[in-house]
C-alpha positions, 0 to 999 in steps of 0.5 A: 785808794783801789789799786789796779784789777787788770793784768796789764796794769800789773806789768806795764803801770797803765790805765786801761785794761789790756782786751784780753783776759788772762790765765789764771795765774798757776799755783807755785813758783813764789821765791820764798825767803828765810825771816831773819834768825828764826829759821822759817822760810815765808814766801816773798809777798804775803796777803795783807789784811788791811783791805777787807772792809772794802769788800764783803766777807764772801769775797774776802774768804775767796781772796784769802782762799785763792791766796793759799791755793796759788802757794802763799804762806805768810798771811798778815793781819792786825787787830785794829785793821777794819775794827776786827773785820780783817781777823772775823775774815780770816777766821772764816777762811784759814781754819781748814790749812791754819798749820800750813800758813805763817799767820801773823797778827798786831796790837796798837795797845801799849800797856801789858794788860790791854795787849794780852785782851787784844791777843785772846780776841785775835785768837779767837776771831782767826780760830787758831789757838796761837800766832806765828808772829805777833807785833807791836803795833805802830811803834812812834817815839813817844811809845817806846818808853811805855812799852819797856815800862813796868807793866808795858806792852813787852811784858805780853809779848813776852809771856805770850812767846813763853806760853805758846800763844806766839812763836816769834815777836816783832814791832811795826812802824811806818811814821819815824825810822828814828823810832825803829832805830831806837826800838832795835837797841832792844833788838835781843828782844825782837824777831821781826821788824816791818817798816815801809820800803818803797821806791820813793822813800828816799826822796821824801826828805834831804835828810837820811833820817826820814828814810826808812831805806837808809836808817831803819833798815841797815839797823834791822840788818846790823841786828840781824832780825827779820824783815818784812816791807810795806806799802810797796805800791805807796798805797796805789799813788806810785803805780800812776808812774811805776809798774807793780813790777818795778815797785815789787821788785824794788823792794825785794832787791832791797837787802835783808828783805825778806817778804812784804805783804800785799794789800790785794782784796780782788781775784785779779790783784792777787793773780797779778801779784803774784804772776810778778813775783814768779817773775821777779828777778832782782835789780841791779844796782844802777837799775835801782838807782834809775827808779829812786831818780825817777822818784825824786826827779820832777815831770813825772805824774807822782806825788812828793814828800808827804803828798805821797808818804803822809803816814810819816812824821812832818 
């Protein structure tokens, strides 16, 4: 789904644009965070690259530019997203400022030798001869043994790490928290975990363990890896009820988090997140609890369970 485009929008959850223009949003003033044990310092929303193919590559590279120059430094992207569009548009975009950023890619595939193929062509699309963060991608229970198998996955990941061709490594997963608690056995392995933390991931289900808020994050904080939030605004459908700024700030007041990526792919979206996040100031606790009612309580014009969350498992 597009999300909003206005400014208004942004700062009141509303459905028509406000009659006036806005300012360009100023260059800086982005809270940046520390990602875990590992020292580097991100700013608290990063541009997610999971958008491009509903854009050209023009607009794509004005995006991504745009990001970098209103301070941004943690750029997210994945093999798999748009069958490589996302990384052909940063290949064209971030060459000029690659040693400034925290560039991040993701591989779906399981087996070591499909994984190291996916991590050279990465490489190779996004210009850059290495990755500041490299994630396995997608992880679902029925993964983890094939990846901690002889000749799995991790074998990449490590050998990538060892050789230079990645600084750190993590895993992502948006289907079953369970998974990220088993994955976080390992967790002396791993030095990021991404995970959907939005405003309505406890009223998904009655039990804790479908909730990403209250079982796969205190794991990754008991561990103590770095941790990166997704799908802030429920893919479009939590800003019919919630402003951006209550569902960014949700997020971010969430503990041990320390920046979640944006799915922007217009001028507009990115100046209005990033006005949010100049602007944010941390919630309460009440004032958390109040959002997580509203999520889960009925009469208001949002969707539940897995009419909202359908990238969980049922």
């Amino acid at each position: 789904m597009r999300r909003r485009t206005f400014f208004g929008a942004a700062f009141a959850g509303m459905g028509s644009a406000g009659t006036a223009k806005p300012a360009k949003a100023k260059a800086g003033g982005i809270p940046m965070r520390t990602l875990g044990k590992t020292g580097v310092k991100l700013t608290c929303i990063g541009m997610g690259g999971a958008r491009f193919h509903m854009i050209s590559r023009e607009e794509g590279v004005a995006v991504v530019r745009r990001a970098y120059d209103l301070g941004i430094n943690y750029f997210d992207m994945a093999r798999a997203y748009g069958n490589g569009i996302g990384e052909e548009v940063y290949g064209d975009a971030i060459p000029p400022f690659r040693k400034n950023i925290f560039l991040t890619s993701k591989s779906e595939k399981r087996t070591a030798a499909e994984a190291e193929q996916e991590l050279n062509v990465s490489l190779k699309l996004m210009k850059t001869d290495y990755l500041d963060l490299w994630q396995i991608h997608g992880i679902r229970m029925a993964d983890i043994d094939r990846i901690f198998a002889p000749g799995g996955a991790i074998e990449a990941f490590e050998a990538a790490k060892k050789a230079g061709k990645c600084r750190f490594i993590g895993y992502t997963g948006c289907r079953d928290p369970k998974a990220h608690v088993e994955m976080l056995q390992r967790a002396e392995r791993f030095d990021t975990a991404l995970m959907p933390l939005h405003v309505a991931d406890t009223s998904y289900s009655e039990s804790p363990d479908m909730s990403f808020v209250k079982t796969a994050l205190p794991a990754a904080i008991e561990r103590g890896v770095g941790i990166l939030g997704i799908k802030v605004f429920g893919n479009a459908f939590l800003l019919r009820t919630f402003s951006a700024s209550n569902c960014l700030r949700y997020s971010l007041s969430l503990p041990g988090v320390t920046a979640c990526p944006l799915g922007f792919n217009t001028i507009g979206q990115l100046e209005d997140d990033v006005r949010v996040a100049q602007n944010s100031q941390p919630l309460t606790a009440e004032e958390k609890a109040a959002l997580e009612r509203r999520a889960g309580s009925k009469g208001w014009d949002i969707a539940k369970g897995p009419a909202l969350e359908y990238w969980k498992i049922r």
